[in-house]
N, C-alpha and C positions, 0 to 999 in steps of 0.2 A: 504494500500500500504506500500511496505518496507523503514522505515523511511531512512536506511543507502542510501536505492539505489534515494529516491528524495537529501539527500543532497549531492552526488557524482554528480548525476545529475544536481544538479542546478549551485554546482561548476564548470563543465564544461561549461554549457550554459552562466557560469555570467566569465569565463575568455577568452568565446570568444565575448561576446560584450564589454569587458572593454578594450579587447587589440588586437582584429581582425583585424579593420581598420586599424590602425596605422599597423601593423606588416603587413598585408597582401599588401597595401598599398606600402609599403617599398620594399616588395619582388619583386613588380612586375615591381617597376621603375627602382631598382637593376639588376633584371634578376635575373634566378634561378639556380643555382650554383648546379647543378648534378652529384654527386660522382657515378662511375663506377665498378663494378665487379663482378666476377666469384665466387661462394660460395665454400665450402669446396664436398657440396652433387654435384655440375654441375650446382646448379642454377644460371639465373642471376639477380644480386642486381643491384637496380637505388636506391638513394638515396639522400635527402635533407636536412640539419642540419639546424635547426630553432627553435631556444631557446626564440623564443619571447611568446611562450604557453604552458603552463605544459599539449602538448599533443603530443599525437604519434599514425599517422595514419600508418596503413600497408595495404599491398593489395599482392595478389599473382594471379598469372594467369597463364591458362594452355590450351594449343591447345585441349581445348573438348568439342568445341559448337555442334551446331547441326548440323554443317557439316560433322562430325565425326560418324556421325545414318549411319543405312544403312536402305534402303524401308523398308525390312521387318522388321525391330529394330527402327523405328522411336520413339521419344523418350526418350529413354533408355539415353543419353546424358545431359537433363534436369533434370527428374527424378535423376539421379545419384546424381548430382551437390547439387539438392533442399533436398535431403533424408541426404546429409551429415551435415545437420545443423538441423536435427530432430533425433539426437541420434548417439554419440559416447564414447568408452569406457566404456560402461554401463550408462552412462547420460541418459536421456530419454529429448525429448525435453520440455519439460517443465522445469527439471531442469535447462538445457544449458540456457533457457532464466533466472531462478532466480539469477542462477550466475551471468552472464554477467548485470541484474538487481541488484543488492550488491554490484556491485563497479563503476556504472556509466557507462558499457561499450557499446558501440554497436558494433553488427554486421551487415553485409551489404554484396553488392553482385550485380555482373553483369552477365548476362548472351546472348550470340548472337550465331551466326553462327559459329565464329571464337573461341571464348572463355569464357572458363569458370574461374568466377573471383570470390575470395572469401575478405571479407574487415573486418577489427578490426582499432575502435575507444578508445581509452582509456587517460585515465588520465597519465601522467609520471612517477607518484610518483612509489616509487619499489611496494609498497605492489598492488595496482592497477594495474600495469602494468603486474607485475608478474601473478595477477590469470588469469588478462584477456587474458594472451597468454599462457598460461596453459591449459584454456578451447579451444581457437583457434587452435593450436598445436594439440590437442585432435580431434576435430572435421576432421582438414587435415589430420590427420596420422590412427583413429583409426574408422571409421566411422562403425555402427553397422546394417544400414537400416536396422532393424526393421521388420518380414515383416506382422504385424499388420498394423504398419504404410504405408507401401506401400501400401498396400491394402486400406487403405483411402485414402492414396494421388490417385491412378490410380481412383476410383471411383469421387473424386472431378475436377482430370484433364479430365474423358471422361466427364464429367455432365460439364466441359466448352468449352469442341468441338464442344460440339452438340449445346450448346449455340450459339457459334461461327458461324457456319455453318448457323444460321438464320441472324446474321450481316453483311449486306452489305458491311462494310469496312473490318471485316474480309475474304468475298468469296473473296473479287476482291483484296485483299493483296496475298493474299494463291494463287488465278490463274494465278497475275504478273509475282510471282516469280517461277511458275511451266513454264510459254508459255517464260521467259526470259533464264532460264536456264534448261529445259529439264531434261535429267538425272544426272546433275551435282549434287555434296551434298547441293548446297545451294540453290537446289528446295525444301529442305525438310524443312518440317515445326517444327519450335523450340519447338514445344508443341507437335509434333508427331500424330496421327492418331488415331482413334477410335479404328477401330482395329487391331493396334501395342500397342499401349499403353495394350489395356484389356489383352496380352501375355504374358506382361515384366513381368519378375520374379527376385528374390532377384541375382539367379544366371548370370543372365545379369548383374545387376548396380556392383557386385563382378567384374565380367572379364570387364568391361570400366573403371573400377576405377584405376582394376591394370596396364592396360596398357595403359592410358593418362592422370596418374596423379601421374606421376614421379618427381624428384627432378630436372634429366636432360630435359634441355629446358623451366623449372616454369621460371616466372618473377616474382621476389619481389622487390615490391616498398615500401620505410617506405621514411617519412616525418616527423619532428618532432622533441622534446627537446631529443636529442640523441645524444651522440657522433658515429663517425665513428667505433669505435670496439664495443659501444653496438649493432649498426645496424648491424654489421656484425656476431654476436653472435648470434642474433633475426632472419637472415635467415636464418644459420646454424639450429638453434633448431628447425624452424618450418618443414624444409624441409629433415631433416637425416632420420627422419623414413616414407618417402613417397615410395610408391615404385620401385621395380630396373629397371623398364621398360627404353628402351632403345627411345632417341628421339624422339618425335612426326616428322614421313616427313612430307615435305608440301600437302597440295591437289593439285587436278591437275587443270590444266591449263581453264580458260573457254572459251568455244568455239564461237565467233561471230556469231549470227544470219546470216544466208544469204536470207531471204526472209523474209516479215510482217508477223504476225501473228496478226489475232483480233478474239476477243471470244465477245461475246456478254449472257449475262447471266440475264433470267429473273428474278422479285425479286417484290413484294408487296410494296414497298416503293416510296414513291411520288417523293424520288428523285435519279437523275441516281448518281452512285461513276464509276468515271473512273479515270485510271489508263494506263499511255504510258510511255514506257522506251525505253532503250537500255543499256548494259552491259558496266559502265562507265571507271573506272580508280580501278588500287592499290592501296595499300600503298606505299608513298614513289616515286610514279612517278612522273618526271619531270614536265610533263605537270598539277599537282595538282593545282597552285597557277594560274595559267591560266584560268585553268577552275573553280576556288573557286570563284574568281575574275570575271569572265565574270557571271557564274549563280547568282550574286549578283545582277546583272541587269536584268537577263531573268528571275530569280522566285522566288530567294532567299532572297531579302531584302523585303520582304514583301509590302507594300504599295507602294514604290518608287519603284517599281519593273515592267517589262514591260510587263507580262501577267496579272497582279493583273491592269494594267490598261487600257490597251487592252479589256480584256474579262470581268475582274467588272463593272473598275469606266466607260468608254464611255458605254459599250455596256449592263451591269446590266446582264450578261448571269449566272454568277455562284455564288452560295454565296463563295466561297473560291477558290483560284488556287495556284499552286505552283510547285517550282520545288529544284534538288538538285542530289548532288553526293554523294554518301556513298561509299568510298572508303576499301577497305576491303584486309584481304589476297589474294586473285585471285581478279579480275576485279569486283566491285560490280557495283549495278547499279544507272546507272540516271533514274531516275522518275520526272513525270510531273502526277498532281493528283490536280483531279479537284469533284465539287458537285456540280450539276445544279439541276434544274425541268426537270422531263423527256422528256415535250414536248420542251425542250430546246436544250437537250443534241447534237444531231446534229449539229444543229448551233456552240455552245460551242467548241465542240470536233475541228469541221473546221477550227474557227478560234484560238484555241491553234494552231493547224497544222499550219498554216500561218506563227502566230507569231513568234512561234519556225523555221520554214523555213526561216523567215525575218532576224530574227538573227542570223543563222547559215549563211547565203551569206552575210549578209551586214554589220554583229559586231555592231561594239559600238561603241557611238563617245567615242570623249576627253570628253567632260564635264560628259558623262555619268559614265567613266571611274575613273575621281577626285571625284566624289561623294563618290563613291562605295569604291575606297580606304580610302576617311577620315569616314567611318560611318564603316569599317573594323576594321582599325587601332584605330579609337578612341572608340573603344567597345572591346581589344584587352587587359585592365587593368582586367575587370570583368572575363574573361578567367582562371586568375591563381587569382583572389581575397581571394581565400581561400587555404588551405592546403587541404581540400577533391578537390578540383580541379585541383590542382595541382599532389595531387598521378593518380589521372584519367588521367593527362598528362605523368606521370613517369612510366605509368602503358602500353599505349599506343604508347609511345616511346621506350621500352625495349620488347614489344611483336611484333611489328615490325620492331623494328631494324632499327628505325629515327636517324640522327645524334643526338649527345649530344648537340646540340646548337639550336636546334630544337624550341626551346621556344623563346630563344636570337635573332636569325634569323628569327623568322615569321614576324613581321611586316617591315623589309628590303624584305624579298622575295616579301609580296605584295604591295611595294612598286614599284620593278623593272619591274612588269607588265606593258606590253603595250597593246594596244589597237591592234596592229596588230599579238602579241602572243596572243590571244584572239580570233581571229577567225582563226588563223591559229590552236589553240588547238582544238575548234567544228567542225571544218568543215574534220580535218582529225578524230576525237574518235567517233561520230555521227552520226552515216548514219537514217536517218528520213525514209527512203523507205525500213528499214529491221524492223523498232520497234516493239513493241507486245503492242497491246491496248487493254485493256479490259475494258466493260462496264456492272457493275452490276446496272439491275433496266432499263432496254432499253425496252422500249413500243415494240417493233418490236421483242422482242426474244420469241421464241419458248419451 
């Protein structure tokens, strides 16, 4: 192994346990002090000055998740994203990783429906800093997909479709989201299709790259031992040579269910995966801290929680339940996802139905209500405990366009929750007689 790239290495790991706590600690009793602006390319910069570690995390984000595929290009969105860190400027990905291996860096990366995020770890010092956004910079501006390389990655992505496609929690994830949103883009699958994928060609990830991975509308996020004009230099250089493509519009709108929908799907496996939703909330909607706040009690707090005691602990129906909102650019969804014994799953299913029906008419007391706030708020430190979690908020906040105070403001917002905003937030976003339920592994399916 390369001697330079374990001592870069270990110096980063030994300056975040010598001074993580303390500094991270500090940040989050402080609040996080979020510098604001427009780059010179259209981008926008979130920023955080934090000289307590000789490091500097970045992140960049661009409206080109999988909702951006089209049926027949399923896909092509992923692939793009993942092919851009196997080869740019003539680097080959082995190199890109020796490099980033030579001076302690990492790279990193998110990927969803909504977007596609690219992440650089590094040391502060110039000479580190400098090659690792050199190689970064390279990778954004200059990507070479390869198409040897494509050609292995589409053969490694269909060899895990067809995997997929045997995994119960993968069919009945894939079915929710087709019977919850229809032909909307966020029925499509992030990994794309057998065969779409076997189609995509170099000249696909070329024309997505050019036209949703522009400068105008990128969000960069940088944290870290930086002044304001080096942060502001660092998204200037990574983003001047992206290309001219003109703003990502938003998607369109998602459309309410007006009738149930249930599938029922056979499967070899001894136990049923089901899966019931309804198309919950945005980003940024009013009623979020409402409904964060109430599903803490219906599925969300796990053990204290009132399906996990309902259908576990009294009645022993499922080994797991739960629930939650994913809040997303268009309305994403509420799920409720359970795993019983087949010969169970009926029962099970009913009495979530109940439960979830029990709580939508009758809410939550007081005391149910004070729990949920102090096990919220007092696990609300761990949130921003680090500086990678902190960009994941900077990042998150600038691609949706959350106030700046957003951080500052979160445990006053779940503070002012009431117990009657609470059921007045379910019982109007909710409708339990429109949901889409799907049961992969049901004794009775055909």
């Amino acid at each position: 192994m390369n001697l330079n790239y374990i001592k870069k290495t270990l110096t980063l790991s030994f300056a975040v346990m010598q001074f993580g706590l303390l500094a991270f600690s500090s940040s989050a009793q402080a609040g996080v002090k979020i510098q604001q602006w427009q780059s010179a390319t259209g981008a926008e910069v979130y920023f955080v000055e934090n000289h307590d570690l000789p490091i500097v995390d970045i992140s960049i984000n661009f409206a080109a998740g999988s909702a951006r595929d089209t049926p027949e290009k399923s896909g092509v969105a992923g692939i793009t994203k993942y092919m851009m860190t196997l080869g740019a400027a003539g680097m080959t990905d082995e190199k890109i990783a020796q490099k980033m291996a030579d001076i302690g860096a990492i790279l990193g990366g998110d990927f969803d429906a909504d977007r596609a995020g690219f992440k650089l770890r590094t040391l502060s010092s110039e000479r580190e800093k400098t090659a690792a956004l050199d190689v970064f910079t390279k990778i954004l501006q200059q990507p070479d997909f390869p198409q040897a390389v494509l050609e292995r990655e589409k053969a490694r992505i269909m060899s895990g479709l067809q995997e997929a496609a045997t995994q119960p929690e993968s069919i009945s994830n894939k079915a929710f989201m087709k019977a919850l949103y229809g032909s909307h883009p966020y029925s499509l699958d992030e990994n794309g299709e057998e065969a779409t994928v076997s189609q995509i060609n170099r000249a696909d990830l070329l024309a997505f790259y050019n036209r949703y991975y522009a400068a105008k509308g990128a969000v960069v996020a940088i944290i870290g031992d930086l002044s304001r004009e080096q942060a502001n230099q660092i998204a200037d250089n990574i983003t001047a040579g992206l290309p001219k493509a003109d703003a990502v519009p938003p998607l369109p709108a998602v459309s309410l269910p007006s009738q149930a929908l249930e599938q029922r799907i056979a499967h070899p496996a001894s136990q049923s995966h089901i899966l019931l939703g309804y198309p919950g909330i945005k980003r940024g909607d009013p009623d979020l801290f409402p409904l964060y706040v109430g599903n803490y009690v219906l599925g969300g707090g796990g053990f204290v929680s009132r399906l996990t005691e309902e259908v576990r602990e009294k009645r022993g129906l499922v080994y797991s339940v739960y629930s939650y909102f994913m809040p997303m650019a268009e309305t994403g969804p509420f799920q409720v996802g359970l795993q019983t014994k087949k010969e169970q799953a009926e029962d099970a299913l009913k009495l979530v139905k109940q439960t979830l029906d029990n709580f939508i008419k009758n809410g939550i007391t007081e005391a149910e209500l004070k729990a949920a706030k102090a096990n919220i708020i007092g696990g609300f430190p761990m949130r921003i405990d680090s500086n990678n979690k902190i960009l994941d908020y900077l990042a998150v906040i600038g691609f949706y366009k959350l106030p700046l105070n957003y951080l500052d403001e979160y445990n006053k917002n779940v503070e002012k929750v009431t117990v009657a905003q609470i059921k007045d937030a379910f019982s109007r976003r909710l409708k339990t007689e429109n949901f889409a339920t799907i049961i992969v592994g049901d004794p009775n399916a055909k």
